[in-house]
N, C-alpha and C positions, 0 to 999 in steps of 0.2 A: 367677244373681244378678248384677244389674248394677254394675259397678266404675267409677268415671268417672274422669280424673286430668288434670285440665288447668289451666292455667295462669288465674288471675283476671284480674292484673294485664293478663297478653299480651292476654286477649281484651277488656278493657275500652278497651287501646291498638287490634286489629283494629277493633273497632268504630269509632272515630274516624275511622279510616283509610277505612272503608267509607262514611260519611254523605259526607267531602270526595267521593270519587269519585261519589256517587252525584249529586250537585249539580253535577259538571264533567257528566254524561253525558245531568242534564236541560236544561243550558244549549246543547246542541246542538239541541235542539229534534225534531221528528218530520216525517217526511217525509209528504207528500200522498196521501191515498188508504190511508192504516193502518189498520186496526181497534186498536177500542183495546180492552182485557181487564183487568179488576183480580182481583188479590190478594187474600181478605180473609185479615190478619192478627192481633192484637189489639193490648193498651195498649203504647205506648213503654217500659213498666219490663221485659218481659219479652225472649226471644228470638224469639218469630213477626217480630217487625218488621224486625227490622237483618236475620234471614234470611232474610225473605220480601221487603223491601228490592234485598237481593243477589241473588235468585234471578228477581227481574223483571226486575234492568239486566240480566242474563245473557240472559233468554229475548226479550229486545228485541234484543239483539245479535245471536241466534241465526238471527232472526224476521224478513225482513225487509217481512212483511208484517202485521204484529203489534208493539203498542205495549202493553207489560207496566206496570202500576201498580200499587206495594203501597199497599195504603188501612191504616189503623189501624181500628179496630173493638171489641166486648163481645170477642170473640173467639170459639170452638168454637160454640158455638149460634147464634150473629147470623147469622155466615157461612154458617151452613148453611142457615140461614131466609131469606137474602136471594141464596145462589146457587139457592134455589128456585124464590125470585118473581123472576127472571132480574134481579134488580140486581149479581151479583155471578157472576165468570164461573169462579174457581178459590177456593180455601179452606184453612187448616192448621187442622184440628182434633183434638180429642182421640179417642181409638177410640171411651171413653162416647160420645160424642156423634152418632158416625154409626153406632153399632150401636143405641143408640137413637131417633133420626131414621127410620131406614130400616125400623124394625119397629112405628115408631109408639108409643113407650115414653116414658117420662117426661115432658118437655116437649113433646112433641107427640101432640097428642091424635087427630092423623091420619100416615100413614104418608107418609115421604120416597121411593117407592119408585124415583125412577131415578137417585136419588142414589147414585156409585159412587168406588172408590179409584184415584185415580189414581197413586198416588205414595209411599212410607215419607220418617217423617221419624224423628227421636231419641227416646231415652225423657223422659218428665217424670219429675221427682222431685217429692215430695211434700215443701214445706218449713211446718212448722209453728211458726207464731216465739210466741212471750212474753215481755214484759216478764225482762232477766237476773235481778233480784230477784224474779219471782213464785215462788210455794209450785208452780206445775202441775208435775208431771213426767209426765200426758197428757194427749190427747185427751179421755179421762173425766173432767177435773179441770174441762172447761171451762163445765159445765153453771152457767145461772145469769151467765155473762161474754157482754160484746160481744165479737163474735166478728165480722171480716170476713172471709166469707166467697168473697170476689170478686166481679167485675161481674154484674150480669144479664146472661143471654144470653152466659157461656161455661162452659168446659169444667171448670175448676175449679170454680164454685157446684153443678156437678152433682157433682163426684166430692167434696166435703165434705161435702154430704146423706149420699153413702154412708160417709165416712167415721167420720159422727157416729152414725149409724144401725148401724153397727158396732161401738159402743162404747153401743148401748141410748140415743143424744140422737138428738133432733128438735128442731128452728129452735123451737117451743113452749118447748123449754128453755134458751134462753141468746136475749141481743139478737143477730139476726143482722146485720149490716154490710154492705154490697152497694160495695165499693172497690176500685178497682182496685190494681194489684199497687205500685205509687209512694205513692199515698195510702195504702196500707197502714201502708208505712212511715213514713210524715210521721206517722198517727194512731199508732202505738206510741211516736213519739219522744215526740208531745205526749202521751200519757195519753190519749187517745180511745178506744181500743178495749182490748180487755184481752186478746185472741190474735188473730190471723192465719193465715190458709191458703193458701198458694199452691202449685199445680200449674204448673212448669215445668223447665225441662231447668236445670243445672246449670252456671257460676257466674252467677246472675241480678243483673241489679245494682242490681234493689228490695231483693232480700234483701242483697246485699252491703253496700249503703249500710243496713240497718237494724243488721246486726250490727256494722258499724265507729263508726258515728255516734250511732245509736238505742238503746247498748243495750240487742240486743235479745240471745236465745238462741232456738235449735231444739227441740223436744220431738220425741222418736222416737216410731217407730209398730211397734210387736212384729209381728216377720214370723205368726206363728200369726193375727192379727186380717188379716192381708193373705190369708191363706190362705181364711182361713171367706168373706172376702169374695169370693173366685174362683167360690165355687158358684152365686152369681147373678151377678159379674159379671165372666165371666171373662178379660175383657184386663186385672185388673191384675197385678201380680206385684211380689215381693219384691226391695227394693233395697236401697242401701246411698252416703252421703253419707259419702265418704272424709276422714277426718279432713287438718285444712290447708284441704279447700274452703272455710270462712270463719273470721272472727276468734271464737274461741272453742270452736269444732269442736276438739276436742283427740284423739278417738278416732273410731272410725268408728260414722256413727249409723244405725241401722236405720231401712225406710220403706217406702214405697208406691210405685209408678212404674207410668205408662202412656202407650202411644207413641201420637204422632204421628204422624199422614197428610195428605198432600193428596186434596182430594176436589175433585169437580165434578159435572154432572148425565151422564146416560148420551150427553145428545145433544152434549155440547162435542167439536168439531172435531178429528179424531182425530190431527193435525199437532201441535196443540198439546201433545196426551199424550205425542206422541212425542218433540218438541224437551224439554220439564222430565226424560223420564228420560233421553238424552241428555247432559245439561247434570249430572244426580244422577251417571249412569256414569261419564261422561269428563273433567269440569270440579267436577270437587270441591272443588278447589286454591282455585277463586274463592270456594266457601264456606264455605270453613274458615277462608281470610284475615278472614275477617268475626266467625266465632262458631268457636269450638272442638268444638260440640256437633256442626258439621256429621259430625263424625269421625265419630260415631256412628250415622250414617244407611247402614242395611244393605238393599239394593235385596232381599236373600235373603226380609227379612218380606215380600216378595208372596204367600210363600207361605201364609202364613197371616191374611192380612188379615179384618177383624171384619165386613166387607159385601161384598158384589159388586165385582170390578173391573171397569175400564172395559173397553171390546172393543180399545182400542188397546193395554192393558197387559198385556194378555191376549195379543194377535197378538205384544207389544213383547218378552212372555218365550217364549216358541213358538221367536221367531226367534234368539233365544241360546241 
C-alpha cells in the first residue's frame, strides 16, 4: 500500500524556486551545433511539468551535446502518439497508457510496437473531487452528472473509463467533460461540472487550489473495486491519500494509484537513456528540490515495468 507524506506548502515553494532557475538557465541560451530533444509532459496544473521542466535543465546540463525541452501537452497518450510520429523524442506517461499503446488496446487501434521504458517515475493517485455539499459519497453516485474526466489524449481519460466501468458506468451515463486538471478546478468553483477525476502524484496544486478555494471534497475508491480492476488491468494497485494532504482530508482516504514511466521509441540514442538514469540515480536532490514526489521514484520498478525496456536500460541494470 502506498503511503506518501509530504509537505504541500514546501513543494508549492520548490516549485517556484524551480520555474526562476529554469528562466536564468534558458537565458543562457545554447550552444552551436546541439541537437535538440523534447519532453513531452502534460497540463501546467499537475506534476509532469515542473518535473519534466527540472529533469530537461539537468539532462542539458549533463548533455553537452543535447538541448533538453520540456513541451506541455494532453499528456500520456498525445506523447505517445507524437513520440511515434517522431515529433517528440522522450515522454512521462501512465503504465495504462504504454501497456496499451504497445499491444495496440484501447486508444490505438494499431500497435506501438517499438515503443519501450526508459525510465520509473512516482505513483499517481487517484483524486476524485465533488462539490463539499454534494449527496455522492462514490464513483457510483456519479451516474447522470457532468463529470470531467480530463484531456483527450491522456492518461487519466483512459484510467476513469476504467474507473467508471468498475462501478457498472460508461461516458453513455453521465456528461463527460474533457478539462484539463486547472480548468477542472475553475469549473467545480463555478458550478460547471458536477465531479472531477484526476490521476496524478500527490500534493497536486489543481487539486490543492480546488479543495482551499473551490470548495471542493474527495470521494474514496474501496480498495476491493481496485482489486477486481487488477484482473484486466493489472498496473493498478491499492493506495491511500494520507490525511493532512489537503484541506479537508481529516483521515486517510482509500484509492487507486498507477505509476509513471518515461518512455521513448526503441531507436532513441542510447546516451541519452543513459544520461536520464544517471541523473534519476545520482542527482535526485535537483528533483526533489522541485516536487517532492520525485522522493518517490524507485529505479527497483525496472524490474517489473508494463512493456519492454529499452536495450540501454537493460545494458544500464546488467552493469549495477
Amino acid at each position: 500500500m502506498i503511503q506518501l507524506r509530504v509537505s504541500r506548502l514546501k513543494t508549492l515553494w520548490k516549485q517556484a524556486v524551480f520555474f526562476l532557475a529554469v528562466g536564468v538557465l534558458a537565458a543562457g541560451g545554447c550552444g552551436d551545433g546541439q541537437q535538440f530533444l523534447s519532453l513531452g509532459t502534460a497540463g501546467t496544473g499537475g506534476i509532469y511539468y515542473p518535473l519534466g521542466g527540472a529533469l530537461a535543465s539537468r539532462m542539458s546540463l549533463a548533455d553537452s551535446t543535447r538541448q533538453y525541452t520540456a513541451e506541455v501537452s494532453g499528456g500520456s497518450v498525445e506523447n505517445i502518439n507524437r513520440i511515434a510520429a517522431g515529433q517528440m523524442d522522450l515522454g512521462m506517461v501512465l503504465a495504462v497508457t504504454a501497456y496499451q499503446a504497445q499491444r495496440g488496446l484501447g486508444d490505438w487501434e494499431e500497435a506501438v510496437p517499438g515503443l519501450r521504458i526508459l525510465a520509473p517515475l512516482y505513483p499517481n493517485l487517484t483524486h476524485v473531487m465533488v462539490p463539499r455539499n454534494s449527496t455522492d459519497t462514490g464513483i457510483g453516485d456519479l451516474a447522470g452528472k457532468r463529470v470531467s474526466v480530463g484531456p483527450p489524449g491522456s492518461g487519466t481519460e483512459q484510467m476513469a473509463r476504467h474507473l467508471l466501468a468498475a462501478h457498472g458506468l460508461s461516458y453513455e451515463d453521465l456528461e463527460p467533460r474533457y478539462l484539463s486538471f486547472s480548468e477542472s478546478s475553475s469549473a467545480l468553483r463555478d458550478g460547471a461540472i458536477d465531479a472531477a477525476v484526476i490521476s496524478v502524484g500527490y500534493p497536486a496544486a489543481a487539486v490543492l487550489e480546488a479543495t482551499t478555494t473551490a470548495g471542493v471534497r474527495l470521494l474514496p475508491i474501496d480498495p476491493e473495486v481496485v482489486t477486481s480492476m487488477q484482473e484486466e488491468h493489472p498496473y493498478y494497485t491499492v493506495a491511500e491519500i494520507p490525511a493532512g494532504a489537503y484541506p479537508g482530508v481529516d483521515e486517510t482516504l482509500q484509492t487507486a494509484a498507477v505509476h509513471n514511466w518515461i518512455v521513448g521509441m526503441d531507436t532513441l540514442e542510447d546516451e541519452v537513456v543513459e544520461i536520464l538514469l544517471d541523473i534519476l540515480a545520482n542527482d535526485r536532490a535537483s528533483l526533489e528540490r522541485v516536487h517532492d514526489m520525485a522522493t518517490q521514484i524507485d529505479l527497483a520498478r525496472l524490474e517489473d515495468p508494463p512493456i519492454l525496456l529499452h536495450a540501454a536500460t537493460e545494458r544500464w541494470i546488467s552493469e549495477r
